[in-house]
RONUZA-838781 format. One line per 2 residues: number of its first residue (from 1); their letters; for each residue z, y, x of C-alpha. Coordinates in pm, whole numbers. Each point is the difference from the previous one (the first is absolute). Layout:
! residues N
NUM> A> Z Y X; ...
END
This chain:
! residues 636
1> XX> 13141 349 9938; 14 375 -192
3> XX> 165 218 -166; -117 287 -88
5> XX> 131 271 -223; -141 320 -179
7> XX> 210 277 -217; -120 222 -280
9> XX> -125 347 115; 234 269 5
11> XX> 129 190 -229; -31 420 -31
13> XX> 368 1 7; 253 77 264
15> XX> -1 263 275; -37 -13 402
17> XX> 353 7 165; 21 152 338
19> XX> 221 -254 211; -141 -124 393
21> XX> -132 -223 223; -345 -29 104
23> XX> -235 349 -47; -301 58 188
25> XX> -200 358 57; -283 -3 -174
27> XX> -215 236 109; -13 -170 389
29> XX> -27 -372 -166; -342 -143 -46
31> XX> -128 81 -364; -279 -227 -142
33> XX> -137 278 -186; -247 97 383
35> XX> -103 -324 -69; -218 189 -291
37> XX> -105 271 232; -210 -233 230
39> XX> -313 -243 -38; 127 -334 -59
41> XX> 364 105 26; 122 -311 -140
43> XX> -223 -212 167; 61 48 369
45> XX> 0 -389 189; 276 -124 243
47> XX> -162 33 327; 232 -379 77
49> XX> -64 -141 -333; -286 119 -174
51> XX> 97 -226 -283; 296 315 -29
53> XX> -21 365 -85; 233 287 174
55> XX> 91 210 -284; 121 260 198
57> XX> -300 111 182; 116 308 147
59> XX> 344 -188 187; 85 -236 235
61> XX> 227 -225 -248; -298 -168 -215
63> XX> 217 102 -327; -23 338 85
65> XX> 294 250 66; 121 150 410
67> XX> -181 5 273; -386 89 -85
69> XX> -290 -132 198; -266 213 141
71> XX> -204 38 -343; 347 44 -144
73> XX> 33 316 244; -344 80 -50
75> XX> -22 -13 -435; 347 215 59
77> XX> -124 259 252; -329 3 -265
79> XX> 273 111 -315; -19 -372 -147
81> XX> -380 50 -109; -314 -213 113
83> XX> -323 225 57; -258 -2 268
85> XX> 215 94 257; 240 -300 -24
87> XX> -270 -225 -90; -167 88 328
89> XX> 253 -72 186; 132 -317 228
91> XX> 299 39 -22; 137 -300 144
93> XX> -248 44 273; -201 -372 -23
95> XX> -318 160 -30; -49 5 -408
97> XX> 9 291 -220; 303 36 -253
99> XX> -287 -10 -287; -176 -309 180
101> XX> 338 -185 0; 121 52 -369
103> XX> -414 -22 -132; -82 340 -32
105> XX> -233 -1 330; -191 310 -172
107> XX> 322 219 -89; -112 41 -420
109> XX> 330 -154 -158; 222 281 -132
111> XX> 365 -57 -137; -12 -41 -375
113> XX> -326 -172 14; 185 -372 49
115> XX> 3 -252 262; -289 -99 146
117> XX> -204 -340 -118; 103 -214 305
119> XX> 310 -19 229; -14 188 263
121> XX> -111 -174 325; 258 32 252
123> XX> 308 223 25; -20 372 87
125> XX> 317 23 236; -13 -311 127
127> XX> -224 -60 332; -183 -317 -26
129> XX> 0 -257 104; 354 53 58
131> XX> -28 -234 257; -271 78 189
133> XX> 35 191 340; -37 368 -153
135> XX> 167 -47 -272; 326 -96 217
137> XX> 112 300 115; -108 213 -340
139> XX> 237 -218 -238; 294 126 114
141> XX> 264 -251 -244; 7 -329 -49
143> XX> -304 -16 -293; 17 -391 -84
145> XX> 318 52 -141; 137 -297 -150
147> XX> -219 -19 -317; 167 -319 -162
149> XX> 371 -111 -159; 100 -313 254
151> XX> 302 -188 -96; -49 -383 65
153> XX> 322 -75 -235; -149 81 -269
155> XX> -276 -222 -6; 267 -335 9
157> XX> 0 -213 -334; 336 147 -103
159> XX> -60 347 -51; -71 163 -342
161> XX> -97 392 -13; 102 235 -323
163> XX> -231 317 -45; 183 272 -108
165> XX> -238 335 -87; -47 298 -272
167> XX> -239 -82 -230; -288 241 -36
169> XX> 253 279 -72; -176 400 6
171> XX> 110 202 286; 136 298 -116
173> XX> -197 368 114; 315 82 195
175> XX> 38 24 383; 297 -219 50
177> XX> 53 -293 -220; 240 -271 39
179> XX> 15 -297 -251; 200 -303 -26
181> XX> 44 -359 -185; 295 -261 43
183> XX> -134 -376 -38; 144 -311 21
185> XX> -56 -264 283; 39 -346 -21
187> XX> 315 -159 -118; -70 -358 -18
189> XX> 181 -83 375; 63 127 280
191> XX> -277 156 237; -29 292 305
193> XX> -311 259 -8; -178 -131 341
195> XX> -295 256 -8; -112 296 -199
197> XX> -391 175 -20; -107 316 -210
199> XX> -223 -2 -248; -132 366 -3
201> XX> -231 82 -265; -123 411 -13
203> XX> 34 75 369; -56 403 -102
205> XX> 372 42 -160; 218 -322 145
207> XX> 205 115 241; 300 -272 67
209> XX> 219 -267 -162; 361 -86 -50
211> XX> 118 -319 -34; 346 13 -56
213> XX> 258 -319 -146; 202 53 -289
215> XX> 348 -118 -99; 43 -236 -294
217> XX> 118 277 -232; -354 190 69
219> XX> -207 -18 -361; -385 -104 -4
221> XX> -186 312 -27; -388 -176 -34
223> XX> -132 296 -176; -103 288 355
225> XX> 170 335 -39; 79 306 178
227> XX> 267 -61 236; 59 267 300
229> XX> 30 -85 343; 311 -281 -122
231> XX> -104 -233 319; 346 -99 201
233> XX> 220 221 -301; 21 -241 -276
235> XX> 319 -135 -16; -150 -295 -168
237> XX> -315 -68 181; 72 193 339
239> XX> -30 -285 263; -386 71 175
241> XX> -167 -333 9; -332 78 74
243> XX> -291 238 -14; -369 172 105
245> XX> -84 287 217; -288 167 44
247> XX> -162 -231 261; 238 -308 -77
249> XX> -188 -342 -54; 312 -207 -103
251> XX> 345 -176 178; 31 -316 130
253> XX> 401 -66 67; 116 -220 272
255> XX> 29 -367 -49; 368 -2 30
257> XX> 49 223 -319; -115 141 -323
259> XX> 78 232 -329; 228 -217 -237
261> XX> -101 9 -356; 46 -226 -311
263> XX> 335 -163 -107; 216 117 330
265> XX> -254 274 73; -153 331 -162
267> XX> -101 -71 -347; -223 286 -88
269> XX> -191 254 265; -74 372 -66
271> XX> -304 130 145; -71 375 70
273> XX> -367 131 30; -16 389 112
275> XX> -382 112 -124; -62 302 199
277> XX> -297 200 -190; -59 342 142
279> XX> -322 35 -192; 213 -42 -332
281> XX> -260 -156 -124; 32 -217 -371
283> XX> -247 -267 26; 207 -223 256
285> XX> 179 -322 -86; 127 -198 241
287> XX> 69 -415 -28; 200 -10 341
289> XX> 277 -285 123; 137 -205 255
291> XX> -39 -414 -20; 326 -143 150
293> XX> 13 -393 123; 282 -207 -2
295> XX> 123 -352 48; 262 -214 -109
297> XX> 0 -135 331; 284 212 102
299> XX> 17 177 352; 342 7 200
301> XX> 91 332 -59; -47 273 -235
303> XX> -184 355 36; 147 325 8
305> XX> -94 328 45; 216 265 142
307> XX> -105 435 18; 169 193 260
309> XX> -106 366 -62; 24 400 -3
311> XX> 30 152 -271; 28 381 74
313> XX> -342 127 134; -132 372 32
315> XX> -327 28 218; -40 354 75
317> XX> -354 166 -42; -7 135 363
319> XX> 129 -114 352; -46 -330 132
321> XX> 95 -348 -47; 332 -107 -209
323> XX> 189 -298 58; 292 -104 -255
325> XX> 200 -332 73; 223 -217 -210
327> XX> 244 -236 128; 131 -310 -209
329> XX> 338 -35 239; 230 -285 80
331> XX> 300 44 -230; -299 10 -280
333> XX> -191 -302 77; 336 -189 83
335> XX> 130 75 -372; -323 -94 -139
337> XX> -138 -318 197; 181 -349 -71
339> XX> -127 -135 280; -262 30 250
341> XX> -402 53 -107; -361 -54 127
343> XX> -209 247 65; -349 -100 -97
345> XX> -220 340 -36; 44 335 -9
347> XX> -237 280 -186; 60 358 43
349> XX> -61 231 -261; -110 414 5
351> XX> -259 197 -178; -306 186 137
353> XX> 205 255 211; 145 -297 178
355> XX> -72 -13 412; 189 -261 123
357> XX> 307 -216 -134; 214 -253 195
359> XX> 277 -280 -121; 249 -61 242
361> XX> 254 -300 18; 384 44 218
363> XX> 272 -210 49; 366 165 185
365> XX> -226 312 55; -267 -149 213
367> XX> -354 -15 -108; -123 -384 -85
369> XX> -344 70 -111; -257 190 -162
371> XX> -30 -153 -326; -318 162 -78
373> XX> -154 361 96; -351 133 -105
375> XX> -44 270 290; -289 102 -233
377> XX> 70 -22 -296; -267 -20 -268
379> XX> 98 -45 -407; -335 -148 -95
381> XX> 25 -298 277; 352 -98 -28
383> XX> 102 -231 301; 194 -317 -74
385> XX> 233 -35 263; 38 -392 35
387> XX> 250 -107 206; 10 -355 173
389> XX> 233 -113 29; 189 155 -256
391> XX> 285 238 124; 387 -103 -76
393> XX> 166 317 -125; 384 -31 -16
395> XX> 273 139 -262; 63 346 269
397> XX> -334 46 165; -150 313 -139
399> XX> -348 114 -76; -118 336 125
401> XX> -353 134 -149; -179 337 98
403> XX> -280 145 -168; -219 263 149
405> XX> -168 246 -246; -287 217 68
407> XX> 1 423 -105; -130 23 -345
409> XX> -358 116 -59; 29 204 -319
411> XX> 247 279 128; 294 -136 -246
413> XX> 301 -243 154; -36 -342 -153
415> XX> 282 -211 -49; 136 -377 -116
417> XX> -130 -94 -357; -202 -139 -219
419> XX> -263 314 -38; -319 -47 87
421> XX> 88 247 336; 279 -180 61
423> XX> 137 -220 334; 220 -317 47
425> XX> 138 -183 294; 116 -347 -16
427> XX> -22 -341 136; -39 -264 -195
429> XX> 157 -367 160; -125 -341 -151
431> XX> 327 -210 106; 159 -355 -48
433> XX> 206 -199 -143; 26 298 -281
435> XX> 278 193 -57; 241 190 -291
437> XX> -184 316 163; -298 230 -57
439> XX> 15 296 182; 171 316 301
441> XX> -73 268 -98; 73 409 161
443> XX> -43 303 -189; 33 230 313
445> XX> 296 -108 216; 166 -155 -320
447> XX> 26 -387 4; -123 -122 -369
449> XX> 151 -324 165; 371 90 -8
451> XX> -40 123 -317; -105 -338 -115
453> XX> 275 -189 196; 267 224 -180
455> XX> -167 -37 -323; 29 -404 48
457> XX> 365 11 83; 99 201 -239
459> XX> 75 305 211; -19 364 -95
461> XX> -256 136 146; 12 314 286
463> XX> -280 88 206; -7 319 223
465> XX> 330 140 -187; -152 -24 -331
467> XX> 181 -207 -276; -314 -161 -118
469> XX> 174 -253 -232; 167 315 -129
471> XX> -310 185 -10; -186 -278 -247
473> XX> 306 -48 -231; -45 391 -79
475> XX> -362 -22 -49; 116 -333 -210
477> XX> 180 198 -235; -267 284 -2
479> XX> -222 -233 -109; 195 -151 -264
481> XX> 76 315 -151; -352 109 16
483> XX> -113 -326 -195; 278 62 -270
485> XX> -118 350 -39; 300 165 89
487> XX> -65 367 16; 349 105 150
489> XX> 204 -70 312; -78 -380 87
491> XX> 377 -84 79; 294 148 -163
493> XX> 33 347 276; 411 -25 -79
495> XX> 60 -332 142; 54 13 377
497> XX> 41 -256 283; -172 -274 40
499> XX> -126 -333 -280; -97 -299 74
501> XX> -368 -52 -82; -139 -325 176
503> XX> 233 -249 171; 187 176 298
505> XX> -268 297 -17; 129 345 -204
507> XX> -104 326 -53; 171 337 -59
509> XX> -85 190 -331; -50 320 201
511> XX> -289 -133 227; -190 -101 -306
513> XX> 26 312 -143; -88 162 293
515> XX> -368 -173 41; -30 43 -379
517> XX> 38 355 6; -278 39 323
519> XX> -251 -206 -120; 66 207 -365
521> XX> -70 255 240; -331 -118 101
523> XX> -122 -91 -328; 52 397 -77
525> XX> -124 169 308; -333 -224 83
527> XX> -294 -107 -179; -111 -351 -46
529> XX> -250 -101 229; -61 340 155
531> XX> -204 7 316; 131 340 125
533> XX> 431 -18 84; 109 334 -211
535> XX> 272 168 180; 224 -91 -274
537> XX> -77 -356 2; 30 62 396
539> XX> 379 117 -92; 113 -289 -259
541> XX> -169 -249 283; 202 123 276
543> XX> 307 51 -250; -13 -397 -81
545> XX> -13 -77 429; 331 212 24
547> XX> 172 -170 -302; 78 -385 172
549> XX> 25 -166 323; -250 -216 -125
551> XX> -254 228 -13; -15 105 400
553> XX> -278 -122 253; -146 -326 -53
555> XX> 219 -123 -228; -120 277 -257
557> XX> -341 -87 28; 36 -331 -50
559> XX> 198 80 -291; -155 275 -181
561> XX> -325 -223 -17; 174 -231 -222
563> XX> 177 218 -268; -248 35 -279
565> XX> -206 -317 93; 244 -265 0
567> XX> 329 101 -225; -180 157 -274
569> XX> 118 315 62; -364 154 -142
571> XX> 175 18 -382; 283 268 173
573> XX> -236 169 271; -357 31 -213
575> XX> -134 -168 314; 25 269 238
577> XX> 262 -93 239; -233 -184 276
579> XX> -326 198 -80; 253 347 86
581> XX> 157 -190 278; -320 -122 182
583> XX> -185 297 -35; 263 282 96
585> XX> 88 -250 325; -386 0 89
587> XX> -12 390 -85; 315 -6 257
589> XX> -242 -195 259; -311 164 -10
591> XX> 197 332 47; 205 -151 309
593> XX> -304 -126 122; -134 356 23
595> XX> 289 136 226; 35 -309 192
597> XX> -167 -258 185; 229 -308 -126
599> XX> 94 -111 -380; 368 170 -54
601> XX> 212 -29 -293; -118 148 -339
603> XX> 391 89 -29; -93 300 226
605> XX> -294 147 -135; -170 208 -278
607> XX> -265 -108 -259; -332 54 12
609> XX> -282 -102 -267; -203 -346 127
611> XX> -368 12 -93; -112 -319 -214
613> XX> 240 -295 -104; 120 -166 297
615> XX> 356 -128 -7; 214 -236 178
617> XX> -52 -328 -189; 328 -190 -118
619> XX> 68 -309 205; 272 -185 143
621> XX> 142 -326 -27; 15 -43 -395
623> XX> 69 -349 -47; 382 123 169
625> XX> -35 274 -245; -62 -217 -335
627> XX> 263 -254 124; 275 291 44
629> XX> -80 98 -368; -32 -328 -143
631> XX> 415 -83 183; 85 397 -141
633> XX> -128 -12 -380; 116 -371 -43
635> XX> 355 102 53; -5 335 -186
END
């Protein structure tokens, strides 16, 4: 038994917030527009299942994307165009021409001119037979790669499947495009998600899916829109529940437990699509979705998943390999457990500059295991690390991930975000029975976790000397007197000591004052959205970093990123204050960088003008963020 559902296209209105989670480089991944710039491009046969095509011709992964294969290397080395040269060539060595493989034997096909009227006869970077005794040692990956979805569960009598997808909904002629709907699942009893499988419709633009559970109080949004990268920050529908990757051909979960939905479970499911279209072209629509299967035949336990990350990245543009770590430590896990879990698998998560990432698991300081670790690690063939038996993690073990980063190719440092040159480093854990938690988190050698363990008691919040409850009640007011269009001095400047804002939390008049005046002071002295840090800008910048503890190594950065995004300070600052901030700090880097062989503080140096628009890209741990604001403005 079905269900299937289908929402109206989407609507022209609504704009593309900038949030995080999972960004790919486009210009490395594998782009089905070369598809058009061979014979046949569309039309290349499995070499294990002719039955099958391998739409990514020019890779290993048979969806396209990482590692190439030797016509891959070949069409590249040949500036991504077919002519007699290629076409004469074996390139994966098993004695037939490139043309002769993908039916153009007499090298006449020209780009432009359409695919030719048959499919081509073998693959061109593929030696075949791939079995055969020359072929063994030229086939240098595993080439039979599993080709098929297997998950005996869901063939048993008991399981139903729901098809969630867009419908045929136009891709807009934009690189970057992310797009959302919230649906409702099944309500009628009581059931866990066994299984999932993609459905993936225009393979040229689809890049991945988010799954993610929402709470009751979420709304039904049937109709697609434009959403940002919201995976993991809606407060409503932030718990990750499932999803597709490039080379992804569905989950099976372990027969002990499964994804709760229905009357005691999640009641509706948001899912994320990112189209990545670097052609910007108009004509696309994509159809895309996942199919998820559940039972009413309830499993034991139920299905969590848990993100230990890093969330402070800069990857230089010279030197060698980078490694950043991020440690989810005992007093943190023992706040935030109940009770003991099961580790089932583990997935580790990086972008295109990624080497090597590793997932760590200790107990009283001593190592127990290596919980997963790709020593290559390659974004377009994720690894599942499956681990049987499951691994018992107790409340005070810690996890300990590393992530190894390679130099940037384009000359500029890259760092964490959701821009299309941006890097991440997490680990994501699939656990049971589930738990009241969702993620432990670093932003540089600042635990996001005790954050959220002083937020749940109650507690003000300090981290690294800075009064960060303190710090967000200001902002709090800021951004209440921005909204009521108050044009003066957001607190009356005579009253002095300290008020009670929120519960046991206060503030001091003077302090709010004090940031109102600076960022004033930015809105004045910078431009919004320059790409070049003015030397007055440079000055109102560095004027704001003197002004509050707050704003002082990591904590600043953390902070700054937030200001105009998340408290609606844009009415007061004309939406300069992170735009001035980002690009003065780079400006800062670039110009240490040229006097020094490591990445000192922008406190120290002088501005210099950065060619094009690169900027450090907002990120952190927002959901924190949003529920900080939401305690703040309720109380004032």
């Amino acid at each position: 038994m079905s269900k299937h559902f289908t929402m109206a296209k989407v609507t022209k209105q609504g704009s593309m917030s900038l949030i995080i989670l999972l960004v790919l480089i486009p210009w490395i991944s594998g782009y089905g527009m070369y598809q058009d710039r061979i014979p046949n491009g569309k039309k290349i046969p499995h070499p294990c299942d002719s039955s099958q095509l391998w739409p990514g011709v020019g890779h290993q992964n048979t969806q396209g994307g990482g590692a190439r294969n030797p016509f891959g290397l070949d069409f590249a080395a040949n500036g991504h165009k077919w002519d007699a040269t290629l076409c004469r060539k074996d390139s994966d060595g098993d004695g037939r021409t490139n043309g002769e493989e993908l039916g153009d034997p007499n090298c006449v096909w020209t780009a432009g001119a359409g695919t030719q009227d048959t499919t081509a006869f073998s693959h061109p970077g593929v030696c075949e037979p791939y079995n055969s005794p020359e072929c063994m040692g030229r086939n240098t990956w595993d080439v039979c790669q599993k080709l098929n979805f297997e998950c005996d569960a869901i063939n048993q009598p008991d399981v139903k499947n729901i098809t969630i997808r867009l419908p045929e909904t136009p891709v807009p002629a934009v690189e970057t495009t992310y797009i959302c709907v919230i649906v409702d699942l099944p309500t009628d009893g009581d059931y866990h998600i066994i299984a999932e499988t993609p459905l993936i419709d225009n393979t040229n633009v689809m890049h991945h899916i988010v799954m993610s559970g929402c709470h009751d109080s979420a709304e039904t949004k049937s109709t697609p829109y434009l959403c940002g990268m919201e995976a993991g920050l809606d407060v409503k529908c932030g718990d990750l529940i499932g999803g597709w990757a490039l080379g992804g051909n569905g989950a099976c979960y372990p027969p002990e437990a499964g994804i709760r939905i229905g009357s005691r479970g999640y009641k509706r499911v948001k899912m994320e699509l990112h189209w990545n279209n670097p052609e910007r072209r108009s004509d696309y629509t994509d159809q895309s979705g996942m199919v998820f299967y559940y039972t009413s035949n309830l499993r034991q336990y139920d299905l969590g998943t848990f993100v230990v990350g890093q969330m402070s990245l800069t990857v230089p543009p010279t030197g060698g390999h980078v490694t950043f770590g991020a440690r989810c430590g005992s007093a943190c896990t023992s706040e935030l457990l109940e009770h003991n879990i099961m580790i089932e698998a583990v997935n580790l998560h990086m972008h295109y500059l990624g080497y090597s990432a590793k997932l760590d698991h200790f107990r009283n300081g001593q190592l127990v295991q290596t919980l997963g670790e790709d020593v290559v690690y390659q974004y377009d063939t994720p690894v599942n690390h499956i681990l049987s038996p499951p691994v018992e993690f107790r409340p005070g073990d810690e996890f300990k991930l590393s992530c190894t980063f390679k130099p940037s190719t384009n000359g500029q440092f890259v760092f964490y975000g959701e821009d299309t040159a941006a890097e991440m480093c997490f680990g994501f854990i699939n656990y049971y029975p589930k738990q009241n938690w969702t993620s432990c988190v670093d932003y540089a050698d600042i635990p996001m976790c005790e954050m959220q363990r002083q937020l749940a008691n109650q507690q003000p919040i300090t981290l690294k000397d800075c009064d960060v409850s303190g710090f967000f009640t200001a902002l709090g007011i800021l951004q209440h007197a921005a909204k009521a269009n108050v044009t003066g001095p957001p607190v009356n400047p005579n009253v002095t000591g300290e008020q009670v804002l929120w519960g046991n939390i206060t503030y001091d008049p003077a302090r709010v004052l004090s940031i109102w005046r600076h960022m004033l002071g930015l809105k004045n002295a910078c431009v919004p959205g320059a790409t070049v840090c003015t030397p007055t800008c440079f000055a109102a910048v560095y004027a704001l970093k003197a002004s509050d503890p707050c704003f002082t190594g990591d904590m600043y950065y953390f902070l700054t990123q937030y200001m105009s995004r998340w408290w609606g300070l844009s009415e007061l600052l004309g939406g300069t204050t992170y735009e001035a901030i980002a690009t003065c700090d780079l400006s800062a880097l670039y110009a240490a960088m040229a006097t020094t062989t490591s990445a000192p503080s922008p406190q120290s140096s002088t501005p210099v003008q950065i060619s094009g628009t690169q900027r450090a890209t907002p990120a952190g741990l927002l959901g924190l963020i949003m529920a900080l604001s939401t305690l703040v403005l309720n109380r004032g």
